[in-house]
N, C-alpha and C positions, 0 to 999 in steps of 0.2 A: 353382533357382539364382538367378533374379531373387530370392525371396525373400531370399537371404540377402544380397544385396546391399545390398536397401534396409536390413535389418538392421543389416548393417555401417557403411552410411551414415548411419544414424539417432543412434546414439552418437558418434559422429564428431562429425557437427552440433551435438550437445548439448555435446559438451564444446570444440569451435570455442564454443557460444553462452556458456557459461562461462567462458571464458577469458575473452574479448571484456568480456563483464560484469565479471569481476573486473578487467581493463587499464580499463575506463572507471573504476573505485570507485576505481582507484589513483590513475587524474590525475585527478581531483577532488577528492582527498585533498593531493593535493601542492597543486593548485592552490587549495585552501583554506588548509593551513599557505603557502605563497605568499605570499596575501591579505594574512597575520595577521599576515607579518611587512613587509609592503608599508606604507610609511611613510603615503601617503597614503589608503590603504585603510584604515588605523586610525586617523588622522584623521577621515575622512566617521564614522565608527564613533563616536568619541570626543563630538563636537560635540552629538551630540541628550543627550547624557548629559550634559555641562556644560549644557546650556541647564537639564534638569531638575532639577539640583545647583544651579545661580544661582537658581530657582524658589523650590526649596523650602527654598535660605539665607535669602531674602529673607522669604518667609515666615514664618519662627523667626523672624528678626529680629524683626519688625513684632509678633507675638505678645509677646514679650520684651518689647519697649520698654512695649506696651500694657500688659505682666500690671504689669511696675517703676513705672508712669502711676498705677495703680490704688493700686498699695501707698504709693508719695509721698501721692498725694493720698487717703490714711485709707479708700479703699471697700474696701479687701479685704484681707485676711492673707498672709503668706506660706507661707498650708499649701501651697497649693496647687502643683502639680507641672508644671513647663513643660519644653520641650522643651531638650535642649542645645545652644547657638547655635556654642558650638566644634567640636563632632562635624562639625554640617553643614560649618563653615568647613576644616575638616581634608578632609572629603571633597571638598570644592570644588578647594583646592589640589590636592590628588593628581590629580585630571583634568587642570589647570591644568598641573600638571609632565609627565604626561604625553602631552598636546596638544605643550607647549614640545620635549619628547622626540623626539616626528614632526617638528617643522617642523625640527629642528636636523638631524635626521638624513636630510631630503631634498635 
């Protein structure tokens, strides 16, 4: 008779342990969509990703200005293939808007 107790107790406990597990997976799930739509959580988010967008606008730029330096001053052709300085500047903005987005909406 003990035996079947612990038996009976043993599936019990698993599916208490399961339960328990899937109620944690749930608020962590909420409190992740939470986060995503938490104005200044998607800020902190936003910011290292504008910094590496102004980075790597800058960069094109400077590339760009140098490759146009080259072709003025006769040392090289314009075969050559440079990077798009608008793209980057488009990607810049859309962080920019959406940075603007968070602050407006806290």
């Amino acid at each position: 008779m003990a035996s079947q107790q612990q038996q009976a107790v043993g599936p019990m406990s698993q599916a208490g342990l399961q339960q328990t597990a899937s109620m944690q997976q749930q608020q962590q799930q909420q409190l992740s969509q939470q986060q995503d739509f938490d104005p200044v959580h998607r800020f902190k988010m936003l910011i290292p990703q504008l910094k590496e967008s102004l980075q790597n606008l800058m960069k094109i730029a400077a590339l760009n200005l140098a490759h146009n330096t080259s072709i003025d001053n006769g040392i090289k052709s314009s075969d050559t293939s440079v990077q798009r300085f608008d793209k980057s500047l488009e990607e810049f903005y859309g962080l920019c808007d959406q940075v603007e987005l968070c602050l407006v909406s806290h």
